[in-house]
N, C-alpha and C positions, 0 to 999 in steps of 0.2 A: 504703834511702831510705824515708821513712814514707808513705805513703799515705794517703786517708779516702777514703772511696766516695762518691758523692754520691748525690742522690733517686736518679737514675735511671741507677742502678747501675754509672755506669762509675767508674774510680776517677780520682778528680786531682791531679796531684803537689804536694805540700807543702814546699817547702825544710829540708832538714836543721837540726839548729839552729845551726852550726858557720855554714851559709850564713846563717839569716835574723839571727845576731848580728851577722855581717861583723867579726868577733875570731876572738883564738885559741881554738879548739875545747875548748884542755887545761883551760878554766876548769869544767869538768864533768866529773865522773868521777872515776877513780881517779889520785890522787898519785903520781908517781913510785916512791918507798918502799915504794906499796902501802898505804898508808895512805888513810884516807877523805878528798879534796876536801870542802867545801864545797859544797853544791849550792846552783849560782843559783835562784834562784822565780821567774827569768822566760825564753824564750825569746829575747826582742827587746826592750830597750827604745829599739835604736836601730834604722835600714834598713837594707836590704840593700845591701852594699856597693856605688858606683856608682848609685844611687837617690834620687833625692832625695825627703826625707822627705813632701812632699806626694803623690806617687804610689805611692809605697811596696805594695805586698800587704800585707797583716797576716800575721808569720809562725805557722809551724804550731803548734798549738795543743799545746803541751810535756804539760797535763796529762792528754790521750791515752793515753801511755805506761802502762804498771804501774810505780809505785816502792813502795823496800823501805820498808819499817817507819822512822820516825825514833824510834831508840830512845830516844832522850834524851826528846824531847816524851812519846810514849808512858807510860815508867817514871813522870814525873813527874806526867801528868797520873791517872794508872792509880793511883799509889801515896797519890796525896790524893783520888780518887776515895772506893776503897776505905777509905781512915782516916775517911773523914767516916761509911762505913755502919757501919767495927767501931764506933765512937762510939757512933753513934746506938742499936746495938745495947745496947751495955754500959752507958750513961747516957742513956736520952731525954730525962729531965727537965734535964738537964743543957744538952743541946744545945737542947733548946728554950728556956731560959731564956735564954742566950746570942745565938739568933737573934732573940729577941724585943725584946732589948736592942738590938742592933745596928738591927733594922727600926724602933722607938721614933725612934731616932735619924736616921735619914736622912731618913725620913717626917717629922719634925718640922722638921729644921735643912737638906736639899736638895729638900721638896716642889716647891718652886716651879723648879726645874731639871727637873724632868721638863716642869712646864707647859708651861714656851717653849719646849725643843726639840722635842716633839710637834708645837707650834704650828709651830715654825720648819721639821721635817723635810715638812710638807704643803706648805709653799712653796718647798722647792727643788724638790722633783721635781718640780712643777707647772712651774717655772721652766724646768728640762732639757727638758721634755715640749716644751713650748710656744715654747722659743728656737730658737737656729741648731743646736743639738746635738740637737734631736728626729732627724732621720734617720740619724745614725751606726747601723750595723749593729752588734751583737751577735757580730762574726763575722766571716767577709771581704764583701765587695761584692758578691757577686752567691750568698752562703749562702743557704738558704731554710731555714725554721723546721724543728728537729729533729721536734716532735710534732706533732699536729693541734691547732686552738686548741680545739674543745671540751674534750680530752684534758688542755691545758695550763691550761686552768682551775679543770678537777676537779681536777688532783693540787694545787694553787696552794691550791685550798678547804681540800682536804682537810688538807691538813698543815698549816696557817695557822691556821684557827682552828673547826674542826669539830666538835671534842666541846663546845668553850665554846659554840657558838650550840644543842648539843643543851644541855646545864647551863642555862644563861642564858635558853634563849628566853623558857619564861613568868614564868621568874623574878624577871631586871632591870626589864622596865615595872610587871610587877605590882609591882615594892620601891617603885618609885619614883612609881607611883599612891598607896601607903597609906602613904607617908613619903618626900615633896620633897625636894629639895636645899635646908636650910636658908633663910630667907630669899626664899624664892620664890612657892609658891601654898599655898592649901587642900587639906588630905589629900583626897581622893576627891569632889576636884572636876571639872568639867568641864576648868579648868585644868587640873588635876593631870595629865589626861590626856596633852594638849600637852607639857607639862615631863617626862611618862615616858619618852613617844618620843621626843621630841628627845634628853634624858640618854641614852638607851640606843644612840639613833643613834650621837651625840660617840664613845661609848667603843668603839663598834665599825664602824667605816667608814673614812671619811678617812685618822683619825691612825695605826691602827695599822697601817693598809695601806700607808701613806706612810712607815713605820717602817721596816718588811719592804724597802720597794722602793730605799731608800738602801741598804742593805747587799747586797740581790742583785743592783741595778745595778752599783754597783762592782766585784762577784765576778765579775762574767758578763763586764761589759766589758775588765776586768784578763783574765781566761784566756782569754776567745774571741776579743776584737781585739787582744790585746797578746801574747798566746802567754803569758799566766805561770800559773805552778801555782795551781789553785783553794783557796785559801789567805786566811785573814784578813789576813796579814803581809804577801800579796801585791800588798795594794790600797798598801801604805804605801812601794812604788818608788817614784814620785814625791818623797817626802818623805822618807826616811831613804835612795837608794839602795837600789841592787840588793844589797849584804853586808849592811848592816846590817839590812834586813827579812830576811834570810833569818839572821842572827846571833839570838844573846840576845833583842835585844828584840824580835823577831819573834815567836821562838819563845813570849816570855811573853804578847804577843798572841792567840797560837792556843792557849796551855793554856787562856785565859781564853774563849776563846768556845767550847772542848769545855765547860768547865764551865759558861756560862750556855745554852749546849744541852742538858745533863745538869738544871739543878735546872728549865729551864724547859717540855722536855718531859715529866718527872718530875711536876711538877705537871698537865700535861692527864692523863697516865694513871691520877693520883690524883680525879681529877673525873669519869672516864670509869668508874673502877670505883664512887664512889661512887652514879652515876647507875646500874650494872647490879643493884648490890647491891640497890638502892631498889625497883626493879624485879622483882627473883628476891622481897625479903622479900610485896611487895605481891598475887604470884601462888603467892605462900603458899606456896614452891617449899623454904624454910626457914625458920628462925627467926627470933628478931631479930639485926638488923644488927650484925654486930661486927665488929672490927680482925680476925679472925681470914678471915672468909668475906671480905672486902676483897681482905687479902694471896694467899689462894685463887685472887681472880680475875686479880690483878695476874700472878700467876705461869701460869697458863692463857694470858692474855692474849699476857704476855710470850713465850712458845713460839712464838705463832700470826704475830708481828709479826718475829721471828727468822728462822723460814723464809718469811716474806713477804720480807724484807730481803737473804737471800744467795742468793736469786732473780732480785734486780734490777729496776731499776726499769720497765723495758721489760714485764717480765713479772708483775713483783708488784705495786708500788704502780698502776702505770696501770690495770691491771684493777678492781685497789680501789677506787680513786677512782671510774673513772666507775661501776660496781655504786653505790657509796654515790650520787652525783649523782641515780640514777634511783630506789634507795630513799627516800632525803629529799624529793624532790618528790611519792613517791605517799601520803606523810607529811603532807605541806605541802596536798596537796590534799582528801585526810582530812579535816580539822580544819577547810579550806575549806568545804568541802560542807557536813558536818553540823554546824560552827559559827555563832557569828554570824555570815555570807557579808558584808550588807548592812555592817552596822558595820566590817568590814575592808574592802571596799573606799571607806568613806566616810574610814579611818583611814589611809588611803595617801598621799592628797593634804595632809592636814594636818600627819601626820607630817613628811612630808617640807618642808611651808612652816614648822612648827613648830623643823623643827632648820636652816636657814638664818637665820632671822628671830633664834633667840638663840645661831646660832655664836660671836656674839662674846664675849658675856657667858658661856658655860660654857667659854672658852677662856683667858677672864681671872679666873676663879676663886680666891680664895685666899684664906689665913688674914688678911690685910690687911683686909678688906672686911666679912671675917662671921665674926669672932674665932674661942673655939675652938670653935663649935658647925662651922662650915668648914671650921673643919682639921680634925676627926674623921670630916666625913662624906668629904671630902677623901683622906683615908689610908685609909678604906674601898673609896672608888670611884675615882675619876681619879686617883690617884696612884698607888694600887696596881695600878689598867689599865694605865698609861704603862709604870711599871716590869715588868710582866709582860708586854707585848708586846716591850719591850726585851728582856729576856731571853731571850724567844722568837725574835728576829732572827738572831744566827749560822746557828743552822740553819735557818730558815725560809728568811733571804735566800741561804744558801748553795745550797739546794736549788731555790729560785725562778730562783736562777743557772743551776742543773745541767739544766733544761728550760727554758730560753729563749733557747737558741745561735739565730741565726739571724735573729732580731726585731731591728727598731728601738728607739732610746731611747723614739720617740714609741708604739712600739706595744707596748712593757714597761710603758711607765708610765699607759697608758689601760688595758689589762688588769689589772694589779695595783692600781690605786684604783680606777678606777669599778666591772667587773664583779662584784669581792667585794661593795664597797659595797651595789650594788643587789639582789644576794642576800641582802646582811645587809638590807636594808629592807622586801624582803619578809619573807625568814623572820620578824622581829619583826613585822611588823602583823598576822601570819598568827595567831603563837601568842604571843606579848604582847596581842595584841585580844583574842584568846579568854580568855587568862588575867582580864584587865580589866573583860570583859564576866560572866564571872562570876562578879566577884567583885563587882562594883557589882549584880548581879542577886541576891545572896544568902547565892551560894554562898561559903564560907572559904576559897578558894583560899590566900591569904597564910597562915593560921592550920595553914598541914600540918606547921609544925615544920622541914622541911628544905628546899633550896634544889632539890634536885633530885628531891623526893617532888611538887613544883608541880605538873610537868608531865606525872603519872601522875593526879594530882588532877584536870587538866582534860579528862585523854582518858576518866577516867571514869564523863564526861556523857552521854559518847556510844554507838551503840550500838556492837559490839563490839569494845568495850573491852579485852579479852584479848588480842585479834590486835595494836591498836594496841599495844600493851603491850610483845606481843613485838618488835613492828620496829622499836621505839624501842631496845630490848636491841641487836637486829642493829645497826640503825645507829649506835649511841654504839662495841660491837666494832671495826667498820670503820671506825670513825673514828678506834678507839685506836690499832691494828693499822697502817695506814697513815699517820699521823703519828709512828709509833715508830720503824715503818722507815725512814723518812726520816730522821730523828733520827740512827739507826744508822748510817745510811749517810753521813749527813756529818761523825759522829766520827770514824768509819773513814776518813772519807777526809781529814778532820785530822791523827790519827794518822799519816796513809801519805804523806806528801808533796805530798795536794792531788791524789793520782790520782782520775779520774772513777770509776774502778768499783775501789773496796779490797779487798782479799782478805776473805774468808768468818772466817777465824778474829779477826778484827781486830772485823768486824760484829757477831757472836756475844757477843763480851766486850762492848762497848759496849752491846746489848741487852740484857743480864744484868742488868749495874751501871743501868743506868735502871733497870729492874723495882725493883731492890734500892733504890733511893735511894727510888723511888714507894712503895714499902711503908714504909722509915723515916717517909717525911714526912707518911703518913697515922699512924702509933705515934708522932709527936711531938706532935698537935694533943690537946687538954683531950679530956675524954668528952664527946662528942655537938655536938664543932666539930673534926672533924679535918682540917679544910681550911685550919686557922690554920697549922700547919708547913706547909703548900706556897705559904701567902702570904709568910710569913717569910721564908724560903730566897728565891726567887723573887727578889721586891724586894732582897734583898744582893746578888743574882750581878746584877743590872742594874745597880747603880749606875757600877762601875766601866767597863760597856761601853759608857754612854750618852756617856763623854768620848772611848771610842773610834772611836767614830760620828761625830763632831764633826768626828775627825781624818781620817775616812775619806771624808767630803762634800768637805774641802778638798782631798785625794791626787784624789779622783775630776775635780773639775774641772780641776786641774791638768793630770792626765790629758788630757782631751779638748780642751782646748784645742791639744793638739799632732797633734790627729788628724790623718789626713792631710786628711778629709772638709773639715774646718774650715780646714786650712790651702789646701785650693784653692780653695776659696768665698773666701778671704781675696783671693790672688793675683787669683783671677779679676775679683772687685772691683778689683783695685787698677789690672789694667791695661785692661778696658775702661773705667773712668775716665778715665786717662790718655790712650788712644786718642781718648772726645769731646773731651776735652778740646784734645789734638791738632789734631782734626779741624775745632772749631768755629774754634779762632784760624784755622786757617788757610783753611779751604774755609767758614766759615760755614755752613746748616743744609744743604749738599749735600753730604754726602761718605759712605762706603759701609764698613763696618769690614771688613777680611781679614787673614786670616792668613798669614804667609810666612817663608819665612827669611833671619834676618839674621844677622849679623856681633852677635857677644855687645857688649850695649850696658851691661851692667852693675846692679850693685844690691847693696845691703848686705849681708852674710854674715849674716841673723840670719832662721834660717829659724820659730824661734819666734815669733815677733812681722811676719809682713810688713805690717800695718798702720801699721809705722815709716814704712815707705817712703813718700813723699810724690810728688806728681806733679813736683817739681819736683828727683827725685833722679836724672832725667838717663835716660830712657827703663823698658822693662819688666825683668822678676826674668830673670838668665840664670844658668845653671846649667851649672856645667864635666861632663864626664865621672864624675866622682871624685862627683856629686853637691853638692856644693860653690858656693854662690855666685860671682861672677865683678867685683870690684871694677873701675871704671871703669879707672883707671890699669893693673890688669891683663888686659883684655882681649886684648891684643897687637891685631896688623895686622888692617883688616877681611879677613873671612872666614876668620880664622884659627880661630874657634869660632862655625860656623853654626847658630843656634839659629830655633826657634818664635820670632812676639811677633806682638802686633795694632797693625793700622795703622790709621792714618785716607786713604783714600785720595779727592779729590775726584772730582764724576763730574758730566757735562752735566745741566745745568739743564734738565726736561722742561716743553716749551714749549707740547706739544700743551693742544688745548682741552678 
């Protein structure tokens, strides 16, 4: 019998899965002949036998266990893995030309689908947050959060989007001070400033946080309330059944989000090595920058985020993350101090009323409105953010799922939007101000040629320079390091059936092959824009996973709706309703509600939907033994099935004065 210990240390029993299906147990495992079953992807999608589905326990969490390798997934995903690096190797030009073609295209003819579902994926979670479904658990009913929250928000940072806000910090407001968004303000005007932070806010806040939290919502909620393996294919029970998500088209689900976790982590590693390289050239540590010292570092790197990885997360990333948490703030505070101080905190409050005031307008963006000067800048910035956070979702949200057992919907989805968000709003007013202030003061800040030479350009205003220098090195590492290994660890744990912790040699290969694709897609970009191959790649592995997201917001609610949480809030409505209702015909405003037991009064069999039920369908919900509704006509003789139900009972009129 399986166990899980809880906080304080005692252990408590978990129903076998055999109990929490309440089926035949032989539907897992090994075949008669000895041949390999079918493994279910889920635990329970129905209760425990005898149970009826609104009280139900959530059964035990299936993806616990170790499972073996799915070879088939693995081979296939492993063996186009690898064909796309021999490629890249043997023909660069080749594969780039290809990719550029394919990105041309999407970018041109489905820009505007990335628009709306951004838009649209901030308004459902907000929706879940905010509705009847914010309190569902993560878990069972009385689970407490696996990590501590400061703990679960660093690793959250880190993996999400940490080397982009080292890359980007001074770099996006400062693009977007000395070159608008089409159609908007004066280059390096006072406006201009407004429209940088606001642009830079849209692309890093809200929408991509709200990206992430569709996908790790549904992972989390699927394996820790529902007991099914931590699995992309798992979220799609609801919608295709328990075979067919775990059949074919499951399985081509999950190759597709190892691979848009493959080209999407691939790309931070290739931004994270650009930025160290920038850095080693600029401390004169070598020479100039080439693809050579890159792939150098990518491979060092890659070592470093390997054995961070088949250490686990308990041990490796969590350490990482907070380290990096307290390195970036004495970064953040740097740059405070001996920056413009005044001017950033003057650019905090504007910022922020700056990107409210024209959320709407850079939300509705598009080649319609601002021809092709729009769609170019379009396919440069918002189109190629959307799609790059998309692509970065499998693993992000899968990982966002793997430490958040235990939280509510409302307290997933207030952590994963707002707390990043207002990280990401400082970090840019901190060093987007600085970059802005001086570049408007003199200095060339924009003029350094590279995107991530900026923000060596502005630390070296100040005094020791050298130092800041190196802890930008440190922290863009541990930022690589610990976003890899997450990465690793949820290909691994694609590959393996959706277990929480994958075997080491599973890890190992998946770390390799990213370093290996990080390096092609840095040898695929032109001389002196090699960031163009990790845009390209990027945006193709998104496209097709942005229709999968689509499908997985709909499995997701489907889902919850049958919670048990939801279905008692339902019930509970339906019969202290009935009960005043009861009560005022008959006792007018004296009468006193209790509960007691009666003789089953009956109610419809549809335990999905008890909002069917109307007051006038002949008393409250009774439920047999067997779990099962109890039809009027079948109730048999009173007292023959004594159940709960609320009454209205009248009570003397209180006369005193």
């Amino acid at each position: 019998m399986e166990q899980r210990r809880s906080e304080h240390g005692s252990p408590s029993r978990q129903p076998s899965q055999s109990e929490a299906i309440g089926a035949d147990p032989t539907t897992v495992g090994a075949a008669p002949g000895g041949g390999e079953r079918p493994v279910a992807s889920t635990a329970a999608d129905v209760t425990v036998t005898g149970t009826h589905p609104a009280i139900a326990e959530p059964p035990a969490c299936i993806a616990d266990r170790h499972w073996a390798v799915d070879r088939v997934l693995f081979a296939v995903a492993a063996a186009m893995a690898l064909g796309f690096v021999a490629w890249g190797f043997v023909t660069p030009t080749g594969l780039g030309t290809v990719s550029s073609s394919v990105l041309g295209w999407i970018t041109g003819t489905l820009g505007w689908l990335f628009v709306l579902l951004a838009s649209a994926f901030v308004i459902f979670v907000i929706w879940l947050a905010a509705g009847k479904y914010g309190r569902i658990p993560l878990g069972r009913d009385d689970e407490r959060p696996e990590f501590r929250t400061i703990s679960w928000i660093a690793m959250m940072f880190s993996a999400g989007m940490g080397i982009g806000l080292m890359f980007f910090g001074v770099a996006e407001p400062l693009s977007h001070y000395v070159s608008p968004p089409p159609l908007t303000v004066e280059a390096e005007s006072s406006q201009a400033i407004e429209t940088a932070m606001a642009t830079t806010l849209f692309h890093w806040t809200l929408h991509p946080w709200a990206l992430y939290a569709v996908v790790g919502l549904a992972i989390a909620y699927g394996t820790f309330r529902r007991g099914r393996r931590q699995l992309i294919s798992s979220v799609f029970v609801p919608l295709l059944g328990e075979r067919r998500a775990a059949g074919p088209a499951g399985r081509v689900i999950d190759v597709l989000a190892i691979f848009a976790t493959l080209f999407g982590s691939a790309a931070s590693l290739g931004l994270g090595a650009l930025q160290i390289g920038s850095g080693v050239e600029i401390l004169g540590w070598a020479g100039d920058l080439g693809n050579g010292l890159l792939v150098a570092i990518i491979a060092v790197l890659t070592a470093a985020f390997v054995a961070s990885a088949v250490s686990g997360i308990e041990r490796g990333i969590q350490w990482l993350a907070n380290t990096n948490m307290v390195l970036a703030l004495l970064l953040a505070v740097f740059v405070f101090v001996l920056g413009p101080t005044i001017f950033i905190l003057n650019l905090l409050p504007d910022a922020l009323g700056s990107y409210f005031s024209d959320l709407g307008e850079m939300a509705a963006r598009t080649e319609a409105t601002g021809g092709d000067p729009m769609a170019t800048w379009l396919r440069g910035w918002t189109v190629f953010y959307w799609a790059w956070w998309i692509s970065w979702t499998p693993f992000v949200g899968l990982f966002i799922a793997r430490i958040s057992r235990g939280r509510t919907i409302r307290q997933f989805v207030t952590g994963v939007l707002l707390v990043p968000s207002l990280v990401s709003l400082l970090w840019f007013a901190v060093f987007g101000g600085a970059g802005i202030a001086a570049q408007r003061d003199g200095a060339d800040v924009a003029g350094q040629g590279t995107t991530e030479g900026q923000l060596f350009a502005v630390l070296g205003q100040y005094p020791l320079a050298t130092a800041a220098t190196v802890l930008v090195m440190i922290l863009v590492a541990i930022f690589f390091v610990s976003g890899a290994d997450a990465a690793s660890i949820v290909m691994g744990s694609l590959s393996q059936r959706g277990t929480l912790e994958p075997s080491r040699w599973v890890v190992v290969f998946w770390g390799v092959v990213m370093g290996s694709v990080a390096a092609i897609m840095l040898l695929l970009g032109e001389e002196g824009a090699a960031l163009a191959g990790l845009q390209n790649l990027t945006i193709i592995a998104a496209l097709p996973f942005a229709l999968v997201m689509v499908a997985m917001a709909v499995s997701l609610v489907k889902d919850l709706r049958r919670d048990p949480i939801v279905l008692r809030g339902s019930y509970a409505s339906l019969a202290i309703e009935q009960a005043v209702v009861d009560g005022i015909s008959r006792h007018g405003d004296d009468f006193v509600l209790v509960v007691e037991k009666t003789p089953s009064s009956g109610a419809p069999d549809d335990a999905a939907a008890p909002e069917r039920l109307s007051p006038g369908a002949g008393g409250q919900p009774s439920v047999s033994p067997n779990g099962n509704f109890v039809a009027p006509e079948a109730a048999g003789p009173a007292g023959a099935q004594s159940q709960s139900r609320a009454e209205a009972i009248g009570r003397p009129r209180d006369t005193r004065d």
